[in-house]
KEKE-3310 file (N, C-alpha, C; in steps of 0.2 Angstrom, whole numbers, plus 5000, padded with zeros to 4 digits):
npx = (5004:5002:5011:5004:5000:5005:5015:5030:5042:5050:5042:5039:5028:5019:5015:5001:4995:4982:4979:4985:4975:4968:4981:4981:4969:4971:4983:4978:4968:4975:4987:4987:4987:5000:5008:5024:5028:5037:5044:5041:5037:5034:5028:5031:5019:5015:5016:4999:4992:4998:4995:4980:4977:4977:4987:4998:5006:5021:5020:5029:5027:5030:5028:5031:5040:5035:5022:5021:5017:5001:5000:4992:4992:5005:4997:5002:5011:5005:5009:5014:5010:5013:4997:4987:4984:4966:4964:4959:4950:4944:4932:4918:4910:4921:4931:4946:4957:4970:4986:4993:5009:5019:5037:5052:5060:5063:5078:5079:5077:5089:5087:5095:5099:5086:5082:5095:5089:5079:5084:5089:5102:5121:5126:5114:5110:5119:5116:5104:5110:5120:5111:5106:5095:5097:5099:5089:5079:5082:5077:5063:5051:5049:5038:5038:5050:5050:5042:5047:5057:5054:5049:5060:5067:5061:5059:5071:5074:5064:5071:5071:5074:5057:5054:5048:5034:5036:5041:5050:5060:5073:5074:5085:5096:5106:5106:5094:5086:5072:5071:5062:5050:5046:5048:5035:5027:5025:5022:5007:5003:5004:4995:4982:4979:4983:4978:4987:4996:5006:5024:5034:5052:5062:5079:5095:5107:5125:5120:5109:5093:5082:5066:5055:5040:5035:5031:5019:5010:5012:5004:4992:4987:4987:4999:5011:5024:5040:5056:5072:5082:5073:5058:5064:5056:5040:5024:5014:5007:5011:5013:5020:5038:5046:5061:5065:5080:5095:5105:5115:5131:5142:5154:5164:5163:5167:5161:5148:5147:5145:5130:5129:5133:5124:5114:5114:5118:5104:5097:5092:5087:5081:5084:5080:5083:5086:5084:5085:5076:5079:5093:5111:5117:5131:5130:5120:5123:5134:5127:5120:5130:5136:5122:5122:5135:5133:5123:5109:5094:5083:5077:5070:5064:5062:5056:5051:5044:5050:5057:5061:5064:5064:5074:5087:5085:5085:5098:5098:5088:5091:5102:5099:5101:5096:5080:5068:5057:5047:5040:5041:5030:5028:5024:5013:5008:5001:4997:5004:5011:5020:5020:5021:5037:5043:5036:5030:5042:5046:5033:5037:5047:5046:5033:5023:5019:5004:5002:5006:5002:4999:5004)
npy = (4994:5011:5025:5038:5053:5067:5064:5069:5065:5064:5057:5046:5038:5025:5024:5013:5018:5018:5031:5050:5057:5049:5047:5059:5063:5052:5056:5066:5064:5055:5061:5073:5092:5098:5087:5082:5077:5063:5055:5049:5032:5021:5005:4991:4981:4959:4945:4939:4952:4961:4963:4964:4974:4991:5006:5008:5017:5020:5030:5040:5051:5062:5068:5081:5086:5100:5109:5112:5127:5128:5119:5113:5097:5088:5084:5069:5060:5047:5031:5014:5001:4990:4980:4982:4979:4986:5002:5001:5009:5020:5028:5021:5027:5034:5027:5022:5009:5005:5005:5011:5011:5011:5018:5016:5033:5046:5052:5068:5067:5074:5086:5084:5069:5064:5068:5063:5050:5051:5050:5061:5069:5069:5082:5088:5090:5098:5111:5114:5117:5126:5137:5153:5153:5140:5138:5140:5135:5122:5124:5124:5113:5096:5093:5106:5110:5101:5104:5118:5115:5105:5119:5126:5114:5116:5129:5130:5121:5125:5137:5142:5148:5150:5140:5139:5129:5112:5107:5101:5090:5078:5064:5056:5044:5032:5013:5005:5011:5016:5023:5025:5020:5031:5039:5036:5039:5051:5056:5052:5060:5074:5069:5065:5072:5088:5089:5089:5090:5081:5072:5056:5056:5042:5039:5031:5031:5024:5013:5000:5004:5000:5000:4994:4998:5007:5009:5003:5008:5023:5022:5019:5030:5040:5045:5050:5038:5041:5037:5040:5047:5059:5074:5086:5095:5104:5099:5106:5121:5124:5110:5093:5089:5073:5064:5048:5041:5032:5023:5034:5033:5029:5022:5025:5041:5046:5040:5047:5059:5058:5058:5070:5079:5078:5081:5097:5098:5096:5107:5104:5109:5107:5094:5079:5070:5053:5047:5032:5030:5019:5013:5013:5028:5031:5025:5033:5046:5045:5043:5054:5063:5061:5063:5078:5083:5081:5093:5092:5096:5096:5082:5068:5056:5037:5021:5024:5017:5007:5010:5015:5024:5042:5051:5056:5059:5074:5082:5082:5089:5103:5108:5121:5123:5111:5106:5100:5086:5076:5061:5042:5034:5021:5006:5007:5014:5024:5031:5032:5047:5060:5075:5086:5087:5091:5093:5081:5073:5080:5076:5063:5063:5072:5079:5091:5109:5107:5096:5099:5107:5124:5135)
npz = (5000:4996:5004:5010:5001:5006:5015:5022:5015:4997:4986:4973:4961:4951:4937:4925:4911:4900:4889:4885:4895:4902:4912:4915:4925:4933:4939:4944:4955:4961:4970:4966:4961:4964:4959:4949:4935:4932:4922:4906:4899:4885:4884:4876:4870:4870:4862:4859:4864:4859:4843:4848:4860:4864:4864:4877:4893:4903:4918:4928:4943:4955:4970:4979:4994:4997:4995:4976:4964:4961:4946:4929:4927:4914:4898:4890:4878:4868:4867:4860:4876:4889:4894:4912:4927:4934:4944:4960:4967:4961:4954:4947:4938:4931:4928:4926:4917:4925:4934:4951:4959:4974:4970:4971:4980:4966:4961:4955:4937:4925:4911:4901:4900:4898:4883:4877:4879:4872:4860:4855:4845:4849:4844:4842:4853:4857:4848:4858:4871:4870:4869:4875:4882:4891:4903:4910:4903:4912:4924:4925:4931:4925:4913:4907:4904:4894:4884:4879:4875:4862:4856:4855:4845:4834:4830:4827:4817:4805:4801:4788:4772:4762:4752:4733:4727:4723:4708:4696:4699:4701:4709:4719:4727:4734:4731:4738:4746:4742:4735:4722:4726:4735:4726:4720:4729:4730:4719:4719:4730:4722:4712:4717:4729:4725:4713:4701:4684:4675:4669:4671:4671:4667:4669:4663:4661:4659:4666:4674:4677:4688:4687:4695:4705:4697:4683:4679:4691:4687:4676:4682:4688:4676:4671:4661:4658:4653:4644:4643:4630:4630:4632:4641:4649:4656:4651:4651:4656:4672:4676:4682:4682:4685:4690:4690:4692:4690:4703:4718:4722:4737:4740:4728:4723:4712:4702:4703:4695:4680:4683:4690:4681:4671:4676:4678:4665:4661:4667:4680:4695:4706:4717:4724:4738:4744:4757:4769:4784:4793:4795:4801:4807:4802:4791:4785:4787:4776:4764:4763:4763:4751:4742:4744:4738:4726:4723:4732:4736:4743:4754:4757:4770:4772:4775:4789:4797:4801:4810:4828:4835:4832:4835:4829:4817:4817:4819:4803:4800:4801:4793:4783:4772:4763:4760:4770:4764:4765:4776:4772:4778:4780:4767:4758:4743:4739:4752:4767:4769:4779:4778:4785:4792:4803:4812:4814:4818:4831:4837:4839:4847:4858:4868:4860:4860:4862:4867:4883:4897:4902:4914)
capx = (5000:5008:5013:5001:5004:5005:5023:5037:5048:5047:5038:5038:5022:5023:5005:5003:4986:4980:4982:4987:4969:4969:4987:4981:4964:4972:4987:4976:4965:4978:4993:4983:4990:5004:5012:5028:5031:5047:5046:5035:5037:5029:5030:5027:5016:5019:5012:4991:4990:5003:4988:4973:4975:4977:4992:5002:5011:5021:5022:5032:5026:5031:5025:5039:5036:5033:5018:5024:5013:4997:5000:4989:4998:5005:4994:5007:5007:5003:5014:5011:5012:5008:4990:4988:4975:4962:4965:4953:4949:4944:4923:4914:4909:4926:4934:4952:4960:4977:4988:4998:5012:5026:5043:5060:5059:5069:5084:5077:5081:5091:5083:5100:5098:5078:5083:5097:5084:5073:5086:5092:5111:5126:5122:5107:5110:5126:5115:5100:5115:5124:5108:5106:5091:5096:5100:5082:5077:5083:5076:5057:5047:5053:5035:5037:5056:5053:5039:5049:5064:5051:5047:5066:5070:5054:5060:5081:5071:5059:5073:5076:5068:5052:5054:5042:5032:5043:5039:5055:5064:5079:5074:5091:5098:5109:5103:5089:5082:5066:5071:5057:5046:5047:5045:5028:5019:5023:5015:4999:5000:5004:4990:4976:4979:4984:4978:4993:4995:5013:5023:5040:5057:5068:5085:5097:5115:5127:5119:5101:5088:5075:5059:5050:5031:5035:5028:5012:5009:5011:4999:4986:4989:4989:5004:5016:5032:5044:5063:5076:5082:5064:5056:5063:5054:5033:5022:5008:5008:5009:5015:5028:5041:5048:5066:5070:5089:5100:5108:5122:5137:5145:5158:5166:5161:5169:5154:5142:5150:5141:5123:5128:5133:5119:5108:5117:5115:5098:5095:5089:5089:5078:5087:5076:5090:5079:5087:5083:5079:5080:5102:5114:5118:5133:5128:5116:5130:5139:5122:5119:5135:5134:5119:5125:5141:5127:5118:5104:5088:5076:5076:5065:5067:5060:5055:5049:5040:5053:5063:5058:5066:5067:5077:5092:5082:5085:5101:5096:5082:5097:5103:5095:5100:5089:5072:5062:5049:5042:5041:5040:5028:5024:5025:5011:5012:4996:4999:5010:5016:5019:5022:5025:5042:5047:5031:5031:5046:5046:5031:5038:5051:5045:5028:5022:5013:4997:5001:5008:4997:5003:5005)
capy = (5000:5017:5029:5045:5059:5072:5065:5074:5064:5064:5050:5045:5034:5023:5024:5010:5017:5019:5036:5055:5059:5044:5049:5065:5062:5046:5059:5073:5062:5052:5066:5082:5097:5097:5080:5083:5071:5064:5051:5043:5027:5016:4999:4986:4973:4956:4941:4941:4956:4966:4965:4968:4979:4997:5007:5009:5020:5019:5037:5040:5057:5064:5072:5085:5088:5107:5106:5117:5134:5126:5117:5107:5092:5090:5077:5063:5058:5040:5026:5007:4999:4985:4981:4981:4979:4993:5003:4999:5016:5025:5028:5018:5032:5038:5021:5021:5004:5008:5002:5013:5008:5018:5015:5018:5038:5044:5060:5073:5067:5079:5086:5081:5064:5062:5070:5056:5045:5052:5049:5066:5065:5075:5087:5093:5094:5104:5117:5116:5119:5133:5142:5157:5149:5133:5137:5143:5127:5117:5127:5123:5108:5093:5092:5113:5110:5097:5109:5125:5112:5108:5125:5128:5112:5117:5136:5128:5115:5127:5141:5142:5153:5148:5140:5136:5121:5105:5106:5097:5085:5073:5058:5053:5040:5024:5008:5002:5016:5015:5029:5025:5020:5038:5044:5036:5042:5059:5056:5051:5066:5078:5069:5067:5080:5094:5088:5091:5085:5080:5067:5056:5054:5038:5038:5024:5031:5017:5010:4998:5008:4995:5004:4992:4996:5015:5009:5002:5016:5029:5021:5019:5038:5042:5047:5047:5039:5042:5035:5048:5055:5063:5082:5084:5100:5102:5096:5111:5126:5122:5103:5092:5084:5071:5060:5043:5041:5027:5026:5036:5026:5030:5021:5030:5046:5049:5036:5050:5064:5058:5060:5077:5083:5076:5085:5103:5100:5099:5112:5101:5112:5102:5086:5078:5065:5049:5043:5025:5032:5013:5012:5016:5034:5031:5024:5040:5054:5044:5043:5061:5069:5059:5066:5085:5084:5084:5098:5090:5102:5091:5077:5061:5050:5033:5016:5027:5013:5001:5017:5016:5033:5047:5060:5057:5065:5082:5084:5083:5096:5109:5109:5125:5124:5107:5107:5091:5085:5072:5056:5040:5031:5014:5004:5010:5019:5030:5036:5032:5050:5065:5082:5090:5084:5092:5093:5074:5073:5082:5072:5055:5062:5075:5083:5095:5114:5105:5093:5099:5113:5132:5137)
capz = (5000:4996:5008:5009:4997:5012:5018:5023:5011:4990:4985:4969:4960:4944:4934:4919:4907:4892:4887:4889:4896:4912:4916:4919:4927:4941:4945:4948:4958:4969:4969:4969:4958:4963:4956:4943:4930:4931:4914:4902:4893:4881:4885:4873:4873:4869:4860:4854:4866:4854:4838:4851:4864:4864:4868:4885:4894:4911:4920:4934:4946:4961:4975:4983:5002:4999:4985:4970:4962:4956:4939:4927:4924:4908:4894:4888:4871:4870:4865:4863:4881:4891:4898:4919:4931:4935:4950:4961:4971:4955:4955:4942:4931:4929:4929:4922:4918:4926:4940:4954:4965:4975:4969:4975:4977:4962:4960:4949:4933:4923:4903:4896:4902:4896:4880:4877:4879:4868:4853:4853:4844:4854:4838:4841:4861:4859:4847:4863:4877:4868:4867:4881:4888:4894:4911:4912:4904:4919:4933:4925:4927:4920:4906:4904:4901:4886:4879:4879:4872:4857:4851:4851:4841:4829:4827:4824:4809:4800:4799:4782:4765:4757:4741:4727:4725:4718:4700:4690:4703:4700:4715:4719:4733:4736:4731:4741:4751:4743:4730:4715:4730:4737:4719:4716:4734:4729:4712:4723:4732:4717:4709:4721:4734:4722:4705:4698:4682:4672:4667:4672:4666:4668:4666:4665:4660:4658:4674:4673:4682:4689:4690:4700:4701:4693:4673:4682:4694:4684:4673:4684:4689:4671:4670:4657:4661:4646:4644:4643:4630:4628:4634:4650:4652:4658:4645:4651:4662:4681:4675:4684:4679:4689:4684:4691:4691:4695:4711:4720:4723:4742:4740:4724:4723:4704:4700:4704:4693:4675:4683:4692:4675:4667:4680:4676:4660:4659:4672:4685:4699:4713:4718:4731:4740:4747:4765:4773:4791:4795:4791:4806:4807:4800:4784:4783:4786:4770:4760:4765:4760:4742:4740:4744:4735:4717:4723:4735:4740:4748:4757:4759:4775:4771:4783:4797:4801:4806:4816:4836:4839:4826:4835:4823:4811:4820:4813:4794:4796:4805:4787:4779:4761:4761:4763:4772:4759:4768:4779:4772:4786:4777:4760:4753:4737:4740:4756:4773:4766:4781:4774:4790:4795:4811:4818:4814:4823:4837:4840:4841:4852:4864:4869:4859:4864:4865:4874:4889:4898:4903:4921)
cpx = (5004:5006:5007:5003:5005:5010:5027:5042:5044:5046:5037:5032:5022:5013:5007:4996:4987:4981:4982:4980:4969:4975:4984:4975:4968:4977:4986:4973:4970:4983:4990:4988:4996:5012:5015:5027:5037:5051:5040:5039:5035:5033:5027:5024:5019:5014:5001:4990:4991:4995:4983:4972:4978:4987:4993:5007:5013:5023:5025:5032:5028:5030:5031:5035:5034:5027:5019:5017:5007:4999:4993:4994:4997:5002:5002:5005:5009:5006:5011:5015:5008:5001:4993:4980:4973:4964:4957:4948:4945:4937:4923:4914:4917:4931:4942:4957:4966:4978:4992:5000:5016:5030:5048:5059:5066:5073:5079:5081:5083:5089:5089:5100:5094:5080:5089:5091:5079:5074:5090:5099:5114:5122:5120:5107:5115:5122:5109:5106:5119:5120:5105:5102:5091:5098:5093:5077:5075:5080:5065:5056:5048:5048:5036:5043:5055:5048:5041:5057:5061:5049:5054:5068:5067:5057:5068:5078:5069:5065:5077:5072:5064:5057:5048:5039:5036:5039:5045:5060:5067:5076:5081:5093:5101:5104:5100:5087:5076:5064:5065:5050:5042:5043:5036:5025:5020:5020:5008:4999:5000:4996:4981:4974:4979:4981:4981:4993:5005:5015:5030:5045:5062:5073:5091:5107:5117:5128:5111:5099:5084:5072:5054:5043:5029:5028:5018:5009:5006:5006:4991:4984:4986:4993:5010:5022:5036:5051:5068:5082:5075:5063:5057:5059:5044:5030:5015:5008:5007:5012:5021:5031:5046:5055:5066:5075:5093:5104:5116:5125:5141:5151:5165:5164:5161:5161:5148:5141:5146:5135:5124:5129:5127:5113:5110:5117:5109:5091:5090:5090:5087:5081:5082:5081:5084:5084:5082:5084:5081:5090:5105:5116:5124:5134:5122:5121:5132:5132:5119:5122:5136:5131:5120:5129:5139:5124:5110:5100:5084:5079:5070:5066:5062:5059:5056:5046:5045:5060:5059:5059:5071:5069:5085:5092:5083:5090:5102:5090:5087:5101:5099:5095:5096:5085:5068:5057:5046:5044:5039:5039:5027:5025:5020:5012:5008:4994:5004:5016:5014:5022:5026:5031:5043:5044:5030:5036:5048:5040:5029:5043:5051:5038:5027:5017:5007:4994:5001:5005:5001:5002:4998)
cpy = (5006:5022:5036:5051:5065:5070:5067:5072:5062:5059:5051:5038:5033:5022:5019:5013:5018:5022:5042:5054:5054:5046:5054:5064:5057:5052:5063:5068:5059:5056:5073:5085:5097:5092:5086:5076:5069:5060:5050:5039:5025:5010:4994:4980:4967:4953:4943:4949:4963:4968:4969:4973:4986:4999:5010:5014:5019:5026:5034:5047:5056:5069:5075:5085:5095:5108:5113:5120:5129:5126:5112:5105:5092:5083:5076:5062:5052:5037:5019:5005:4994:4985:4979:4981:4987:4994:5003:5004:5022:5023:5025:5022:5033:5034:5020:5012:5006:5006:5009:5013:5014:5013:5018:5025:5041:5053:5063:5071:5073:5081:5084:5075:5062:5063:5064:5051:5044:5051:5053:5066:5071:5082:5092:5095:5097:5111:5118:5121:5125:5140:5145:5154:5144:5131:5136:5135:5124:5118:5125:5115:5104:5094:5101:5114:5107:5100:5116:5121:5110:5112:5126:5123:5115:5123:5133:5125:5119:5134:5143:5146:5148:5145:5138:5130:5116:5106:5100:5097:5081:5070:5054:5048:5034:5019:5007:5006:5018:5023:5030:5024:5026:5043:5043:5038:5049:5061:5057:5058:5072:5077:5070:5071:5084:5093:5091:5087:5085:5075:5064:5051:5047:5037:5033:5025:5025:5012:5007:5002:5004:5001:5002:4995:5003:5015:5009:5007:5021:5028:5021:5025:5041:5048:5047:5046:5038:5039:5042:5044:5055:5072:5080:5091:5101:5101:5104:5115:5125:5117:5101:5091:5080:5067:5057:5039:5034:5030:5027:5029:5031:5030:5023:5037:5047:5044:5042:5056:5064:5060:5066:5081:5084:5080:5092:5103:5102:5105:5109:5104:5109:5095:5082:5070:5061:5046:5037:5028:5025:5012:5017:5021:5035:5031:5030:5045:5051:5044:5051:5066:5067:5064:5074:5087:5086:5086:5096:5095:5102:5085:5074:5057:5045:5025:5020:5022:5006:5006:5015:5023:5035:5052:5060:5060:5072:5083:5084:5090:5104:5111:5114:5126:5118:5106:5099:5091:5082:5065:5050:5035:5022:5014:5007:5015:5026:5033:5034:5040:5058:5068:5085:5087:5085:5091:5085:5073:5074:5079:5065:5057:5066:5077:5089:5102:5113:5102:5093:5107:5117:5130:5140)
cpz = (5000:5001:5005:5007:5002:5016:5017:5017:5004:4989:4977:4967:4951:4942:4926:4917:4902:4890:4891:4897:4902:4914:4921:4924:4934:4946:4949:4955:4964:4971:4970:4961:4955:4962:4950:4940:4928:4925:4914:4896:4888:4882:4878:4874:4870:4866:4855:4857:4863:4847:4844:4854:4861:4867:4873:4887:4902:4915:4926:4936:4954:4964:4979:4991:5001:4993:4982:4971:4960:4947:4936:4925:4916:4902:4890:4882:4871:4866:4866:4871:4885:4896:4908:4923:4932:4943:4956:4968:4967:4956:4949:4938:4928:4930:4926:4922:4918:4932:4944:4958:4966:4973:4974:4976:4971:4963:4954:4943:4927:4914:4899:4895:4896:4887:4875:4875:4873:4861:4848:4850:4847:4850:4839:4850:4862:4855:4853:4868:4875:4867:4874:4887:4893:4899:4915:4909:4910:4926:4930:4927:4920:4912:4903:4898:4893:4879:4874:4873:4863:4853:4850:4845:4834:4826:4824:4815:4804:4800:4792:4776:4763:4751:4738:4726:4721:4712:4695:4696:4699:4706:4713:4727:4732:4737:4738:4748:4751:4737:4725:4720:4731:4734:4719:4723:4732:4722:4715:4724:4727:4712:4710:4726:4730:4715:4701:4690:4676:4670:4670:4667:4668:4665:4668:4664:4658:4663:4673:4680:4683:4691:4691:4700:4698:4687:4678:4686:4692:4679:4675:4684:4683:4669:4667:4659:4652:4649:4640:4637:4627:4631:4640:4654:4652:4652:4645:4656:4668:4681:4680:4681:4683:4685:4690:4690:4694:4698:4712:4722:4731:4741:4733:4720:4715:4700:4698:4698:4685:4678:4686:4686:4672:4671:4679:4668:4655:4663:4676:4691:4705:4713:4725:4733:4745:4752:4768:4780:4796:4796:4798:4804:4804:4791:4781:4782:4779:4763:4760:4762:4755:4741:4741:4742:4726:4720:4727:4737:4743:4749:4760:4764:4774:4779:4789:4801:4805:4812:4822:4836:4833:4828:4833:4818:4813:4818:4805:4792:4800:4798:4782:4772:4759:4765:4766:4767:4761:4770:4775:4777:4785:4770:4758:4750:4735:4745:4762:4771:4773:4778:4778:4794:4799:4814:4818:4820:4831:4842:4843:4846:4858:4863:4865:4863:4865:4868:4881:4889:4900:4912:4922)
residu = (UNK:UNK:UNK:UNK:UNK:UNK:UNK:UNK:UNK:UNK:UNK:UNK:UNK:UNK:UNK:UNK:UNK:UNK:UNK:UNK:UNK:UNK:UNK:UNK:UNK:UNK:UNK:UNK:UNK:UNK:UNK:UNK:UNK:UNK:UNK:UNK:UNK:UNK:UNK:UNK:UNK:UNK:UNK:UNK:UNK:UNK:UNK:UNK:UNK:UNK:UNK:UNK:UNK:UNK:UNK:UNK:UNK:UNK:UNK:UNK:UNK:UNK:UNK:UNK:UNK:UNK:UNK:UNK:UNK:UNK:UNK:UNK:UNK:UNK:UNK:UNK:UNK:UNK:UNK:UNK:UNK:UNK:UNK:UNK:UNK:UNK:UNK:UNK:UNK:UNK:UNK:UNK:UNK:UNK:UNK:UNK:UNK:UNK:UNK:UNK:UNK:UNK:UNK:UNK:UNK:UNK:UNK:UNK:UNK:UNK:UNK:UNK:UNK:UNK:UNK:UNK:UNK:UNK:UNK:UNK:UNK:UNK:UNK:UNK:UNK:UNK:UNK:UNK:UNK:UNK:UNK:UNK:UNK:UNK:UNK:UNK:UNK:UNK:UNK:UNK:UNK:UNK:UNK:UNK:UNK:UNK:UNK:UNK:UNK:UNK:UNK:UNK:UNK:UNK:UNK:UNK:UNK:UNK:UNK:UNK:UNK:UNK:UNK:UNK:UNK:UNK:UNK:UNK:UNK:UNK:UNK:UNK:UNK:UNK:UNK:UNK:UNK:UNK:UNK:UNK:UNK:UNK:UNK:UNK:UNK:UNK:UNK:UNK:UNK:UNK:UNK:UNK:UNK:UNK:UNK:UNK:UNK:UNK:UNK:UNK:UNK:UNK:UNK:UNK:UNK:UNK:UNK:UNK:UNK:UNK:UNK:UNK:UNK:UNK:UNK:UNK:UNK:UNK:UNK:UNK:UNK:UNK:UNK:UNK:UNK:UNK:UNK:UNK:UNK:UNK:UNK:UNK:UNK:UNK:UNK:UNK:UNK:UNK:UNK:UNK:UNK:UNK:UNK:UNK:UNK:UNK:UNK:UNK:UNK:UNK:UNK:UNK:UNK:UNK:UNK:UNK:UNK:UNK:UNK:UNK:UNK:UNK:UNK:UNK:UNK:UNK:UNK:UNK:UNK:UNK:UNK:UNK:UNK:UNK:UNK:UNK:UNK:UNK:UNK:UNK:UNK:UNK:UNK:UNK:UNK:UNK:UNK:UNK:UNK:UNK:UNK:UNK:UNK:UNK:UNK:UNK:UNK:UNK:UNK:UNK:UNK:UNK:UNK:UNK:UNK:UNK:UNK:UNK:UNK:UNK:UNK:UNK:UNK:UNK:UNK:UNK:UNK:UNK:UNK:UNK:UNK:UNK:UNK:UNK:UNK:UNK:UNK:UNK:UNK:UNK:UNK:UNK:UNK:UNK:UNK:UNK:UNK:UNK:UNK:UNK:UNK:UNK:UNK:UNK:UNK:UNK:UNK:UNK:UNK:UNK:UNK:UNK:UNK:UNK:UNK:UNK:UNK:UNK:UNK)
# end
């Protein structure tokens, strides 16, 4: 049985539920106000339980002995995590399937720490910590802290000029990151969100360009895909033109040198470079700096779905000569496709301002 929130010593308390909305609802109720949030997890589940049930979170809040300013606690963004019995003090109506035990009490854990955890790389935590605030960071509230730390990573990502709609892209990237893939969801979107209408070029050099389910796609779409040499420029006012290029080569650079010409020649100015966010961080800075060395302007992050933790992605949008285009979330060819990248990101890895409430 745990110790009464009205002790002299800090007490920490572990809650497993279903989502933001019951965290916040048991803490107020067994904890009062003034409870901080000191982590949240996702656990996952296991076996048949993993298809069927819902997803889980494990919070962990603490009670200080001197109760802080009046706060609303801050909504969690929900993770998959394991199921747990119902607490059994919770009134019928307002029933939460959710457990809560005391733990060990814990040391204030530190935002450098959590942050760490969250997937942040040195990187992106040397540009937080170098910036004026970040002393002031530390003195809030661990959820105020990781809110006030996502509008900053948000404001670092989107710092860069407008540009104009993609109209006539080059899709370029190292074998097998899903580069033609890539290419046909943003057909979809060009065609069905925007009814756009255009056509694409594939090009083969003295290298086979497989273009996998492109012909077929593009036909459904109805949209022409042409072989290069043809009109590599719009077919009708507003039109796109899209080019499928065989792939960068990493490992000899001078390999690359015929398709950067061949894209200067034909005044290809948009290069859209397709990254595998699945592929060790290493093998991404070397597919990264390929693609930058021919003139890269956008960027595609692909197999988001087999990533757990996308805060590596933070250093690729700190780059302001290229633009994020979009997440590939899933194989499908006609959607799994998000636009908004940072805001995608920041909220698989931290809280956003809507999640966590004001003072």
């Amino acid at each position: 049985m745990a110790s009464s929130p009205s002790s002299n010593a800090p007490r920490a308390y572990k809650f497993t539920v279903k989502s933001a909305e019951e965290a916040v609802a048991l803490i107020q109720k067994k904890l009062g106000p003034a409870a901080r949030v000191l982590s949240v997890r996702p656990v996952p589940r296991s076996g048949l339980m993993k298809l069927l049930g819902g997803p889980r979170l494990e919070v962990i809040a603490q009670l200080d002995p001197v109760p802080a300013p009046r706060r609303t606690l801050s909504a969690i963004s929900a993770e998959p995590a394991l199921p747990d019995a119902p607490a059994a003090s919770v009134a019928p109506a307002t029933r939460p399937t959710s457990r809560i035990s005391e733990v060990t009490p814990l040391t204030a854990q530190g935002l450098t720490a959590l942050l760490r955890r969250s997937g942040l790389t040195e990187t992106a935590l040397n540009r937080l910590q170098s910036g004026s605030n970040w002393g002031e960071l530390n003195q809030l509230p661990l959820h105020r802290a990781l809110a006030e730390t996502s509008r900053l990573l948000l404001t670092q990502a989107e710092a860069r000029a407008l540009r104009a709609p993609l109209s006539r892209a080059a899709f370029i990237g190292t074998s097998g990151v899903g580069r033609t893939t890539a290419l046909c969801k943003w057909l979809a979107q060009e065609v069905f969100r925007r009814s756009r209408i255009g056509h694409v070029v594939s090009v083969e050099f003295d290298r086979p360009n497989s273009l996998g389910p492109l012909p077929v796609f593009s036909e459904a779409l109805g949209v022409p895909l042409a072989h290069f040499p043809c009109e590599t420029e719009a077919a009708a006012p507003g039109g796109f033109v899209y080019f499928d290029l065989p792939a960068l080569s990493v490992r000899d650079p001078a390999e690359n040198a015929p398709l950067a010409k061949w894209l200067d020649e034909e005044g290809i100015k948009e290069r859209v470079l397709v990254l595998n966010a699945a592929y060790d961080r290493a093998s991404m800075r070397e597919a990264y700096t390929a693609g930058r060395e021919i003139g890269a302007t956008h960027v595609v992050f692909t197999h988001l779905d087999e990533v757990p933790q996308w805060g590596k992605l933070w250093d690729y949008l700190f780059d302001e000569a290229v633009e994020p285009l979009f997440l590939a979330t899933g194989p499908s060819l006609t959607g799994d496709c998000e636009e908004d990248v940072p805001g995608a990101i920041v909220r698989r890895t931290l809280p956003d301002d809507n999640q966590t409430a004001t003072s």
